[in-house]
C-alpha positions as CSV (number, residue, x, y, z in Angstrom):
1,X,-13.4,15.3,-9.7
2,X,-13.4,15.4,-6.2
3,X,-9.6,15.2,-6.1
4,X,-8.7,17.9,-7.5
5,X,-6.0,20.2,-6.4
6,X,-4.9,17.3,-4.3
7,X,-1.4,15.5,-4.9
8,X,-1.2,11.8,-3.8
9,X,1.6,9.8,-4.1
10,X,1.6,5.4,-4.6
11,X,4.5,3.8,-3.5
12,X,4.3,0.4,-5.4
13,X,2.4,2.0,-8.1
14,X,3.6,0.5,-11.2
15,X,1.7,-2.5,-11.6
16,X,-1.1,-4.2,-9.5
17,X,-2.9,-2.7,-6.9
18,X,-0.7,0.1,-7.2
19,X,-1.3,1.1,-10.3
20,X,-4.8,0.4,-10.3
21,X,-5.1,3.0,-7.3
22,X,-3.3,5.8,-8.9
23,X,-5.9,5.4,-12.4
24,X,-8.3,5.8,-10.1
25,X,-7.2,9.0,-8.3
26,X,-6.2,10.3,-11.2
27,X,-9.7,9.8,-12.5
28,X,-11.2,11.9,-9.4
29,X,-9.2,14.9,-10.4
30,X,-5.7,14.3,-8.2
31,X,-2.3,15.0,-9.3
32,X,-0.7,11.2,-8.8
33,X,3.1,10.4,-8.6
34,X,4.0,6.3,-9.0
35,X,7.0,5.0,-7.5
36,X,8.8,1.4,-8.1
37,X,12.3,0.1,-8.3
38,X,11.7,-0.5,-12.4
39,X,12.2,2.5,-14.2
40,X,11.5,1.0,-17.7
41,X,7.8,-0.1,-16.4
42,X,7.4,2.7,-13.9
43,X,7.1,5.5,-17.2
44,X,4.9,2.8,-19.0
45,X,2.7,2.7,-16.0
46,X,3.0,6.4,-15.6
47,X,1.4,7.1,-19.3
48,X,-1.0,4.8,-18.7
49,X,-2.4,6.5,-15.7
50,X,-1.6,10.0,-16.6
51,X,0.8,10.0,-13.9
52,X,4.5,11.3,-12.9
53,X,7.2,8.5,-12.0
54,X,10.0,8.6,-9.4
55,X,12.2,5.7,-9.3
56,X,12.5,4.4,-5.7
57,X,13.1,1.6,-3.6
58,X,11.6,1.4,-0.2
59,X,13.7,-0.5,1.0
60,X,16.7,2.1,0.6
61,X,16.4,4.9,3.0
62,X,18.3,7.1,0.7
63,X,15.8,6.2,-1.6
64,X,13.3,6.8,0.5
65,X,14.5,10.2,1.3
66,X,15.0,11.3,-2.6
67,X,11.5,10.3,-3.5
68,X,10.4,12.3,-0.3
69,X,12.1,15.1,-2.0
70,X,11.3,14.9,-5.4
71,X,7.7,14.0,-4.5
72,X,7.4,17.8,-2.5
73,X,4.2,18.3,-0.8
74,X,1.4,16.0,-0.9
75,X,-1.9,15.1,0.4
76,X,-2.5,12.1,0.0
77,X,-0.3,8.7,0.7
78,X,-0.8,5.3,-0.2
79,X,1.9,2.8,1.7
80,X,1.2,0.1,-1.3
81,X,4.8,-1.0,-2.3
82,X,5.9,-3.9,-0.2
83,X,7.7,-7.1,-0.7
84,X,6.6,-10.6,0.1
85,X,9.3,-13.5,-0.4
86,X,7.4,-16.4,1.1
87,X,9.9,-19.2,3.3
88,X,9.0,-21.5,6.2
89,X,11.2,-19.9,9.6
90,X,13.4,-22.7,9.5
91,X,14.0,-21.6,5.7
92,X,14.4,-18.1,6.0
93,X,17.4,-16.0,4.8
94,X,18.1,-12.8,6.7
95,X,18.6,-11.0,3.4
96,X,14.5,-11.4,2.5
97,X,13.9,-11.0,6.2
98,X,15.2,-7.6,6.0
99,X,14.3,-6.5,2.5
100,X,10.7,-7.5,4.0
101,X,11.1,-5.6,6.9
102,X,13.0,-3.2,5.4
103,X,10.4,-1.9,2.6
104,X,7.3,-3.1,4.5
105,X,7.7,-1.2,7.7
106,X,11.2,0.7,7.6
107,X,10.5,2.7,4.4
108,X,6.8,3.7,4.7
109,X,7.8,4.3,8.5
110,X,10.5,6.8,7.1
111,X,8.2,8.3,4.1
112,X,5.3,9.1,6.7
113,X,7.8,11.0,8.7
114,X,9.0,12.5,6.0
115,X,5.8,13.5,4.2
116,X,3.3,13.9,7.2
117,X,4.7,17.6,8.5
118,X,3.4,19.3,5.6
119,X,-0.3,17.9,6.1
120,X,-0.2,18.6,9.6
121,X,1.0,21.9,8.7
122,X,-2.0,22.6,6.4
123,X,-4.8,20.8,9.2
124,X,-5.5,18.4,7.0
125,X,-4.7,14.6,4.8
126,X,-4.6,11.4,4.4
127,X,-2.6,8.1,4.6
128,X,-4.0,4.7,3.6
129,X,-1.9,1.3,4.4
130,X,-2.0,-1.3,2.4
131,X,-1.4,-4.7,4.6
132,X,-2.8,-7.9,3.7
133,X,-5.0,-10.3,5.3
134,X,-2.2,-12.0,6.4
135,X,-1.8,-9.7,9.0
136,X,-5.0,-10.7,10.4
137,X,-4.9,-14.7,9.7
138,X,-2.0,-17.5,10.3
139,X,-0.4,-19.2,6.9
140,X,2.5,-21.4,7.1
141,X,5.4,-20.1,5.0
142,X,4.5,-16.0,5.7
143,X,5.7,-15.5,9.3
144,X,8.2,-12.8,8.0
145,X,6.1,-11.1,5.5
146,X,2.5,-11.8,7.8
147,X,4.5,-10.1,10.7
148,X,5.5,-6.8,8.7
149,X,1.9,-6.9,7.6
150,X,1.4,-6.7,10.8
151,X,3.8,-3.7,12.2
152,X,2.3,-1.7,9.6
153,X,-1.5,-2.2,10.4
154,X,0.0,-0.9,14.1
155,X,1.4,1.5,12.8
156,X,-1.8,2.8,11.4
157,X,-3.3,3.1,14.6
158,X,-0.3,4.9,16.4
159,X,-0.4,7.1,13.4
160,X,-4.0,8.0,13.7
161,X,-3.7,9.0,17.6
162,X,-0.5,10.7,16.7
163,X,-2.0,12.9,13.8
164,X,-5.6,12.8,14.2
165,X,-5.2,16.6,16.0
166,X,-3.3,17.8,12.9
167,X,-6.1,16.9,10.4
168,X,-4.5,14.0,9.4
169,X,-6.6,10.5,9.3
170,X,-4.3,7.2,8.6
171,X,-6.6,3.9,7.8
172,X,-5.1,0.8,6.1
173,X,-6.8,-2.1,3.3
174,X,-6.1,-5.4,4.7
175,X,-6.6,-7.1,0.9
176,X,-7.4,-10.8,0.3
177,X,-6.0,-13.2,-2.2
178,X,-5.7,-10.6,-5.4
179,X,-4.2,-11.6,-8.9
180,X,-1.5,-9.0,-9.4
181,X,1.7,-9.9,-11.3
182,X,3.7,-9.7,-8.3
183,X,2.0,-12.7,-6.9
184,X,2.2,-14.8,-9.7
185,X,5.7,-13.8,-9.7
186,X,6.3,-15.1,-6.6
187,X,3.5,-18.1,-6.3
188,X,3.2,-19.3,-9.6
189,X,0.7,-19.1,-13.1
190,X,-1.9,-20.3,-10.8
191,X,-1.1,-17.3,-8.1
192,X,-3.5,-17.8,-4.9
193,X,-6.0,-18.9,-6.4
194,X,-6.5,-22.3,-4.8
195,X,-6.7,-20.6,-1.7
196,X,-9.2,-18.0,-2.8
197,X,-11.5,-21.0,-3.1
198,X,-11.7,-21.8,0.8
199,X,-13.1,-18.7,1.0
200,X,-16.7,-17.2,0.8
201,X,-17.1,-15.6,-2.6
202,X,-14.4,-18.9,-3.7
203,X,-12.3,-16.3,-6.0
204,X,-9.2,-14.4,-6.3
205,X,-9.7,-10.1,-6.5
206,X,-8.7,-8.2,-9.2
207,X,-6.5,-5.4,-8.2
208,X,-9.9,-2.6,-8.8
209,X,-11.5,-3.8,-6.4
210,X,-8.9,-2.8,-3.7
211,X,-8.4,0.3,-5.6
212,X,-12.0,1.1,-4.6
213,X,-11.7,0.7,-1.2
214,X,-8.3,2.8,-1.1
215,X,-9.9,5.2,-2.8
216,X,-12.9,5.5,-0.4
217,X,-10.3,5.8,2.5
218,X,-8.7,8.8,0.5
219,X,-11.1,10.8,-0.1
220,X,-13.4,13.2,1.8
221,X,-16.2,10.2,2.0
222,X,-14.2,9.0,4.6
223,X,-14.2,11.8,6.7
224,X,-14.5,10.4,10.0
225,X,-12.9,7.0,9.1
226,X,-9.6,7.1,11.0
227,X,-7.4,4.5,13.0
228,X,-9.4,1.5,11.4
229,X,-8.8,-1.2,8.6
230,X,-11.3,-1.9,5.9
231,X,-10.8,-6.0,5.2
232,X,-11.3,-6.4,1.7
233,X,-11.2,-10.2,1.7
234,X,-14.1,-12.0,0.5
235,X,-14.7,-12.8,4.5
236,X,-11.5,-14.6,4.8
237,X,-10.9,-12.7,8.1
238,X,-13.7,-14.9,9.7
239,X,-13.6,-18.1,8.1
């Protein structure tokens, strides 16, 4: 119960990773709020992790700005909901472009700003990024979504110089291939999986494994972890 008496909030947190992550701060003793764009899943999620819901979608600022509000105070942040619409450059629509953009990097950028005063304030908290190792490697048909994957692990950085005097640390998971219904939403029954198999360990993630390292960042065993990414990718970083 190391959490306890500590509020965190998941963006993205009704399914997947997400949801996975608030279980498990919930677990350690942390009062966890969920948001997603679904309210109908977003309370189911929120039973099942003995969590509170607030509708939101990042990439509405006014959005952003209610959940800020109805959120109040917290001390922990997990950047997790993003989307990922996946088109060669040549194929791309400027309406994903900017819903990518706009939920990726616009709405966490706007939620930090929002959220952060109130840990500086108190000396202390913590932000963890979710990117993707697409950040980090080239894949045809991602440019838009590997390039907001991107923004956001610099932003992590900037973040960390900028708070690091407050009490605040800011670190990000870059995850691998992971089975989540979001991808095999948008890839297919077989998700990523053929992909998963050029890689070391040759298989996809399940979405608790991520939430471990999310976790870790969280939490006071990463006490002097700040301004760095934890690559949670079977190796696919170096291969």
């Amino acid at each position: 119960m190391e959490l306890q008496g500590k509020t965190a909030l998941v963006t993205g947190g009704t399914s997947g990773i997400g949801l996975a992550t608030a279980r498990l701060l919930a677990k350690a003793g942390a009062e966890v709020i969920i948001s997603g764009r679904d309210g109908r899943r977003g309370e189911e999620a929120a039973r099942s992790a003995q969590a509170r819901f607030v509708p939101a979608d990042l990439a509405d600022l006014e959005s952003v700005a209610e959940l800020s509000r109805q959120s109040g105070p917290v001390d922990i942040l997990v950047n997790n909901a993003g989307a990922f619409p996946t088109a060669m450059t040549v194929e791309q629509s400027v309406a994903d472009y900017e819903r990518i953009f706009d939920t990726n990097v616009r709405g966490a950028f706007f939620l930090v700003a929002a959220l952060v005063p109130h840990m500086l304030a108190q000396g202390a908290g913590s932000i963890v990024n979710v990117t993707s190792l697409a950040a980090h490697k080239a894949f045809a048909g991602t440019s838009a979504y590997s390039a907001s994957k991107a923004a956001l692990g610099s932003l992590t950085r900037t973040w960390a110089a900028e708070f690091a005097e407050g009490g605040v640390r800011v670190n990000s998971v870059a995850p691998g291939p992971t089975r989540t219904e979001g991808v095999v939403a948008e890839l297919g029954p077989d998700g990523n999986e053929g992909f998963a198999k050029q890689l070391g360990l040759q298989r996809t993630a399940q979405s608790a494994e991520m939430a471990e390292a999310i976790y870790f960042l969280a939490s006071p065993r990463a006490s002097y972890v700040n301004g760095t990414t934890l690559h949670v990718d079977a190796g696919g970083n170096i291969f």
